[in-house]
C-alpha atoms as one frame of an Amber mdcrd trajectory, in Angstrom:
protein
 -56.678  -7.240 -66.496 -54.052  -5.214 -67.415 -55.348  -3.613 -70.620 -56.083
   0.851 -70.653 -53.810   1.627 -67.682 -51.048   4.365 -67.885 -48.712   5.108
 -65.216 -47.519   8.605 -65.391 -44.016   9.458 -63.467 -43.815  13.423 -61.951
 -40.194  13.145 -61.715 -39.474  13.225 -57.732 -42.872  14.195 -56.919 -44.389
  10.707 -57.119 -46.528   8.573 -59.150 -50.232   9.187 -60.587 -52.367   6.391
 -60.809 -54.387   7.237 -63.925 -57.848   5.204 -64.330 -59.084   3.140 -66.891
 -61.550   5.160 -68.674 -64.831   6.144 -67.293 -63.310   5.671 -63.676 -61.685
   8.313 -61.467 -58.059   8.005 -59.809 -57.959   6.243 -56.244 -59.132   8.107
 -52.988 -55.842   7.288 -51.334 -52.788   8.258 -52.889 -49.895   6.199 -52.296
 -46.790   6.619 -50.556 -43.704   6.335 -52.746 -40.777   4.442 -51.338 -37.136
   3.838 -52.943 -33.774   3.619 -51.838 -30.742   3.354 -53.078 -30.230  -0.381
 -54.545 -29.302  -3.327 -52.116 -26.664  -5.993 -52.319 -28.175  -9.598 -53.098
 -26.697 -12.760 -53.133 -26.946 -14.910 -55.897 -26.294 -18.864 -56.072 -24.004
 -19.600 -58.970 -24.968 -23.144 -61.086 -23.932 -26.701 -59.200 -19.797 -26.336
 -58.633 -19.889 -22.488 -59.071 -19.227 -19.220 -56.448 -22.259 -17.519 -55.398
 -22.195 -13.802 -56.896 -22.760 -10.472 -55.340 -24.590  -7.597 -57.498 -27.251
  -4.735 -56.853 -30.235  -5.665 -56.091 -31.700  -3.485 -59.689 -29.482  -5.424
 -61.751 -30.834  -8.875 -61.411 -32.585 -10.301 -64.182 -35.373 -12.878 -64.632
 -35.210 -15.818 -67.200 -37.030 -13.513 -69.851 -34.403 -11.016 -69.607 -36.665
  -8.283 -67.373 -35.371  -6.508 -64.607 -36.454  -6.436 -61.366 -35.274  -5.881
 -57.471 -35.432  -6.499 -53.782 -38.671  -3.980 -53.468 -40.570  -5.771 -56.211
 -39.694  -9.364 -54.691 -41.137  -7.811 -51.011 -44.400  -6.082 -53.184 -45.113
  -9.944 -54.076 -44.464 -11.968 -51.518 -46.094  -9.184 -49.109 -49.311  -9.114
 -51.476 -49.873 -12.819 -51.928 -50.920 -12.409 -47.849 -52.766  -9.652 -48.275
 -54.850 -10.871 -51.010 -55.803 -13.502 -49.095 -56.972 -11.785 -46.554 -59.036
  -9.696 -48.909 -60.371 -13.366 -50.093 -60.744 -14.480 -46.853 -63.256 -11.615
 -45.934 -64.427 -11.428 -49.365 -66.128 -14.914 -48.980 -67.552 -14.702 -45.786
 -70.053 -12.627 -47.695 -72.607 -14.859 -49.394 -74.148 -16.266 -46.427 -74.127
 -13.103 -44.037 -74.348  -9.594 -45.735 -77.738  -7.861 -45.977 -77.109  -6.568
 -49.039 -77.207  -8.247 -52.448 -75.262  -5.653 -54.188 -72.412  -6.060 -51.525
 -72.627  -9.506 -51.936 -71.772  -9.322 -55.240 -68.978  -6.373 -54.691 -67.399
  -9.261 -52.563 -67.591 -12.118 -55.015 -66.125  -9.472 -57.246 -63.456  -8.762
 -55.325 -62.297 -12.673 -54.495 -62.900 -13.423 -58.582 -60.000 -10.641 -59.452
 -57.572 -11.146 -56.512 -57.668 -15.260 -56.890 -55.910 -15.022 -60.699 -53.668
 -11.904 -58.771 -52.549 -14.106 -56.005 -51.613 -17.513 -58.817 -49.671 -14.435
 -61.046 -47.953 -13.289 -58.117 -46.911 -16.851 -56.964 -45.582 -17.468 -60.583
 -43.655 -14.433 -60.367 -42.098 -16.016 -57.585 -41.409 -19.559 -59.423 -39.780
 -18.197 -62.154 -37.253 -16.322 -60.935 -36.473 -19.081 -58.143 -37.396 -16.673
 -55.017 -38.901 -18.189 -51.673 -42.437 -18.270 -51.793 -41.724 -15.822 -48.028
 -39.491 -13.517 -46.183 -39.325 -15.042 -42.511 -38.233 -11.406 -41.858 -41.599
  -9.521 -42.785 -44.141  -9.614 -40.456 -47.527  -9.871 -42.520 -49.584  -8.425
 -39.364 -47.643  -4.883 -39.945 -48.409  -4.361 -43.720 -50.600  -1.734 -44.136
 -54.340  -2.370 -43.758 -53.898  -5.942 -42.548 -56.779  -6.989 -40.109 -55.893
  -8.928 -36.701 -57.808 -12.565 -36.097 -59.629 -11.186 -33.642 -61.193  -8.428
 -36.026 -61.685 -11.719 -38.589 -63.269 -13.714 -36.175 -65.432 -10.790 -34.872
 -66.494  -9.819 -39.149 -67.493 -13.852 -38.873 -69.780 -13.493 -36.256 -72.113
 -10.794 -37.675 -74.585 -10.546 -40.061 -77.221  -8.824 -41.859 -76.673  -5.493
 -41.737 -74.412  -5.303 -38.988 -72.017  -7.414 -40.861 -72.480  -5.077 -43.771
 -71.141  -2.396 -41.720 -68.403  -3.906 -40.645 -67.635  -5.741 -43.273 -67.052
  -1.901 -45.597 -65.301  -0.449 -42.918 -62.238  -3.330 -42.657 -62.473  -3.686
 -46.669 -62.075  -0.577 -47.077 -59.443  -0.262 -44.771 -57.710  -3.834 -46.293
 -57.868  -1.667 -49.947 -56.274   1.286 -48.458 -53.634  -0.302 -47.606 -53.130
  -1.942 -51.152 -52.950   0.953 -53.133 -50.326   2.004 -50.530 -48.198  -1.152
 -51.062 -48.728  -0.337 -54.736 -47.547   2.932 -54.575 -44.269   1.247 -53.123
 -43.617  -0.570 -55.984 -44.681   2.097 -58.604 -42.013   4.227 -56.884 -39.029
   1.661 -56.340 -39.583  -0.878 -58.734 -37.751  -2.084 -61.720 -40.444  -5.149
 -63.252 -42.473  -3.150 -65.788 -44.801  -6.450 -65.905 -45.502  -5.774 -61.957
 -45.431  -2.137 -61.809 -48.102  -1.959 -64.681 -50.125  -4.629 -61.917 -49.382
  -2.497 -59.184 -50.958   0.368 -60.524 -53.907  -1.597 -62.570 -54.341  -3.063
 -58.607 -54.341   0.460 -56.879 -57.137   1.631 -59.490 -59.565  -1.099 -58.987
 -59.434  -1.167 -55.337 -59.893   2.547 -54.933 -62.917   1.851 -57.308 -64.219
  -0.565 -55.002 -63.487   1.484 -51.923 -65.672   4.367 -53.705 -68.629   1.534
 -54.503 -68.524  -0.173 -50.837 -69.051   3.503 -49.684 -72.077   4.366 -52.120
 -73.660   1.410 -51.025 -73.430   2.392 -47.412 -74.439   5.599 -47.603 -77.690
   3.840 -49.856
């Protein structure tokens, strides 16, 4: 999964997303966030003080670095892969099209292993599996129930329609969240996913589209 990706820094101009080979860079580019590091709180063993540090100087039990924008990326993305996966298998008894079909079953075989990485991120370095203070609905290209319910209703090629359009939009907003942690994070593990991420979703956002236009 994570095999013929480069990440290429421009300094203060951003991040490129370079493709695997015989595929182009994402249709969206991605909006680079980072900050100055934040203070975190971290409990000390049974009998000790809790200690203060930056948030880019915390280290996991391999010895890799990683901070407060990496621990959002994941626990932000483990919702919004299942969202994707939600949609994704709605597919098999409504779309029209076989090939879509397939683009979706596709798409819910790579983001399942994503979302069980993600959580084990989480695991080993003893973070909450949630931040009670980010609300999921806002992150970008998240879908409201009532558009889920509505994509549940349809089929044939109405649900085909619908079901690029919110996809697409769902992807979009990926790559965007990826460029987030490409710009502000310190895990090389998860930036090298980040960006692996933002390349196959703009691929599939560039398929989904062929096959409506077909």
């Amino acid at each position: 999964m994570l095999i013929g990706v480069v990440v290429v820094a421009l300094g203060a101009g951003g991040t490129v997303l370079a493709a695997r080979s015989g595929e182009d860079a994402p249709a969206a580019a991605p909006r680079v966030s980072s900050g100055p590091p934040e203070r975190v709180i971290l409990p000390g063993r049974p009998g000790d003080s809790a200690v203060v540090t930056d948030s880019d100087k915390v280290r996991a039990p391999d010895g890799s670095t990683y901070n407060s924008i990496d621990t959002a990326f994941v626990q932000m993305m483990i919702v919004h892969h299942g969202q994707a996966i939600e949609m994704a298998k709605l597919a098999p008894g409504r779309a029209a099209d076989a090939q879509l079909r397939a683009l979706a079953e596709r798409i819910s075989a790579a983001q399942s292993p994503e979302v069980g990485w993600l959580q084990g991120w989480l695991r080993d370095r003893k973070l909450p599996a949630s931040d009670p203070a980010h609300d999921h609905r806002t992150m970008p290209g998240m879908q409201s129930e009532a558009a889920m319910a509505a994509l549940a209703g349809l089929t044939g090629t109405a649900f085909d329609r619908e079901f690029v359009r919110m996809m697409s939009a769902h992807h979009r907003g990926a790559i965007q969240m990826a460029g987030d942690a490409l710009g502000g994070g310190a895990d090389p593990a998860l930036r090298e996913l980040a960006n692996e991420m933002a390349v196959e979703q703009g691929s599939e956002i560039r398929r989904m589209h062929q096959l409506s236009a077909g």
